[in-house]
C-alpha positions in Angstrom: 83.8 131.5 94.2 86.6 129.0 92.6 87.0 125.6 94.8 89.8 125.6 96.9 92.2 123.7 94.4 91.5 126.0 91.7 92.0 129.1 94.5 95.5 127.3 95.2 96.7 126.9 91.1 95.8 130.5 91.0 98.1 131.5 94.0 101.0 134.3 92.9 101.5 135.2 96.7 106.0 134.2 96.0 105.8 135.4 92.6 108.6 138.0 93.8 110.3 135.2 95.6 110.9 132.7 92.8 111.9 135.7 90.2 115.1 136.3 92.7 116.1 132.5 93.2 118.2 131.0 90.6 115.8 129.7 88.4 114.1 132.9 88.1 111.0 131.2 87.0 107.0 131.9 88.0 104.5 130.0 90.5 102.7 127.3 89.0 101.4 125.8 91.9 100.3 122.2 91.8 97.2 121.6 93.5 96.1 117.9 93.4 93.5 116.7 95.8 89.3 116.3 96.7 87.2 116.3 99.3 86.9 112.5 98.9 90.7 111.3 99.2 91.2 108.6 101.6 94.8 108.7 101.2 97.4 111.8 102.3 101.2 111.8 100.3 102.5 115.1 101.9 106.3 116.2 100.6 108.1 118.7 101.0 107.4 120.5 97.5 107.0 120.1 93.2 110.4 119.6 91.8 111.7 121.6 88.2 109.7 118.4 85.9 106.8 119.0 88.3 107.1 122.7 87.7 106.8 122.2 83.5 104.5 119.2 83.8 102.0 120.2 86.2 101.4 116.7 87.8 103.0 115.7 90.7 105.9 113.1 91.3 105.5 112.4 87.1 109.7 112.0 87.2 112.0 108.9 88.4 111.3 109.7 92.2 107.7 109.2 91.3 107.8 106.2 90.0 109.8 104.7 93.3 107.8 106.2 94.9 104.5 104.3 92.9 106.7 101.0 93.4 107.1 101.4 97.0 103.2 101.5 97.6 102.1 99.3 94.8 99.9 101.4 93.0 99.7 101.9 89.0 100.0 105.4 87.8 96.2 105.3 87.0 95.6 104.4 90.7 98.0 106.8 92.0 96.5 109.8 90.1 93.0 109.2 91.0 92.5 112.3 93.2 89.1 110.8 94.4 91.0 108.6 96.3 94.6 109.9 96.7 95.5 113.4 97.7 99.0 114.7 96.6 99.7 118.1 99.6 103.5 119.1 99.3 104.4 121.3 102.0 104.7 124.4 99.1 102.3 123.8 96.1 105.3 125.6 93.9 108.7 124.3 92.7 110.8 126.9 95.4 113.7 127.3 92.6 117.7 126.1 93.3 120.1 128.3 94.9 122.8 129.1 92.6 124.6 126.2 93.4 121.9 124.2 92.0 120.5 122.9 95.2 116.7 122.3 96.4 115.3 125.9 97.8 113.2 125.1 101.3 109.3 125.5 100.6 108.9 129.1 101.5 106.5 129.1 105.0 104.4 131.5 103.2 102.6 128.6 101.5 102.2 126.9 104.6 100.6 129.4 106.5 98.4 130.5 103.8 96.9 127.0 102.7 97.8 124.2 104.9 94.8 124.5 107.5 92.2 125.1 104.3 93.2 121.8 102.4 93.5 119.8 105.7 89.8 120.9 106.6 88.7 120.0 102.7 90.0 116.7 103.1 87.8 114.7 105.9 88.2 111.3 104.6 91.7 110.8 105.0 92.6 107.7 107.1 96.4 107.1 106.0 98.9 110.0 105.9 102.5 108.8 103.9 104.7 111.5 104.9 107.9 112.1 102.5 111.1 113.9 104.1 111.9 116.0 107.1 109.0 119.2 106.2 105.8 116.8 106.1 107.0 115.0 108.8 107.5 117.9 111.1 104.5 119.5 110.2 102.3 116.7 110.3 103.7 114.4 113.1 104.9 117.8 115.5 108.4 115.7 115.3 112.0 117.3 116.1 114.3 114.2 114.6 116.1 114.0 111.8 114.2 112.3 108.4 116.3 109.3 109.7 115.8 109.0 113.0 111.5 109.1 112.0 111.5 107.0 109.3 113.3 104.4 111.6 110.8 104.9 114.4 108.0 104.4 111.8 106.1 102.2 114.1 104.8 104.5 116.3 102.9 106.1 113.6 101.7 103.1 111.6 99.0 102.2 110.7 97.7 105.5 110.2 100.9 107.5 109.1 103.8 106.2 107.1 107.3 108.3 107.5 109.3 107.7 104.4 112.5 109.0 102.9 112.2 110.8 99.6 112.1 108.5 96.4 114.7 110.2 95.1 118.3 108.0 93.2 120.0 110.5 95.9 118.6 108.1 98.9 119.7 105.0 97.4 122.8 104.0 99.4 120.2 105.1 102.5 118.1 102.2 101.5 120.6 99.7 101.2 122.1 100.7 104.5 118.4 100.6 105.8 117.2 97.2 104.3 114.7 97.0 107.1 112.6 99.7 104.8 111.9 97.9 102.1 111.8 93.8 104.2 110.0 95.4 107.1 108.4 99.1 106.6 107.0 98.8 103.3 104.7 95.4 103.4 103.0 97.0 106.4 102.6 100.3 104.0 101.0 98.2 101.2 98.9 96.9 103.7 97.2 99.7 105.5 97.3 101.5 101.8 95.7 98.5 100.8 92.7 98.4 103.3 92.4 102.0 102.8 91.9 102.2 99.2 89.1 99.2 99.0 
């Protein structure tokens, strides 16, 4: 029987969904993780570069995303130590006016407990936008309002916005992210990856 990530990267279960969005395009999920990861980056789901590439966060959000914690691209790929679990394994498509689809739940429901279960090691959870954090923290606020109260999670799960250029003026209204939230981050990523 295929492991679970090659189970996943097989997965055609919104094959129907994704020929109706926009995009019309098929899965091609992204399944990036092992048993031995000590470190959790949930999102919310593989963007269109993702979707042609294959390899997670391998775009501009990406690499803020590898600047915020410090990590080369070597370190931040080894799947020994860092597990990559969006909340859908699939790029979900744009609507027709080119915005972000939600991860359909499907994917959730059908993985989510499997790859949590195959990954017993993991000590530090960095949780990007509202779907991770929800899922994994049982939260109700807004991205905001978590990423602010990031404390109460730390050291063991890091809230963070998404990487992406369109949270920039977020992060210089927030400059308590980067002076305050972040050197903690590096930290406990830091102990975690020794």
């Amino acid at each position: 029987m295929p492991d679970l990530p090659d189970q996943i990267r097989a997965c055609t279960l919104c094959a129907e969904r994704f020929a109706a969005t926009h995009t019309a395009h098929a899965p091609r999920p992204v399944a990036w993780f092992t048993p031995s990861a000590r470190v959790l980056i949930a999102g919310q789901a593989p963007g269109a570069r993702v979707q042609a590439s294959g390899v997670p966060f391998e775009d501009a959000s990406g690499e803020r995303l590898r600047d915020w914690l410090g990590l080369t691209p070597e370190d931040f790929y080894d799947t020994t130590r860092i597990a990559i679990v969006p909340m859908a394994f699939c790029f979900p498509g744009y609507n027709a006016a080119g915005a972000d689809l939600p991860p359909p739940p499907l994917c959730k429901k059908t993985w989510h407990a499997q790859v949590m279960q195959s990954l017993p090691k993991v000590k530090l959870r960095l949780l990007i936008g509202g779907y991770a954090q929800k899922y994994h923290l049982g939260v109700k606020t807004s991205v905001s309002d978590t990423v602010a109260a990031w404390r109460r999670h730390a050291p063991d799960a890091f809230p963070l916005p998404h990487p992406s250029w369109r949270n920039t003026s977020w992060l210089k209204k927030n400059p308590w992210f980067e002076a305050e939230l972040l050197p903690e981050l590096r930290a406990a990523l830091s102990k975690v990856m020794k």
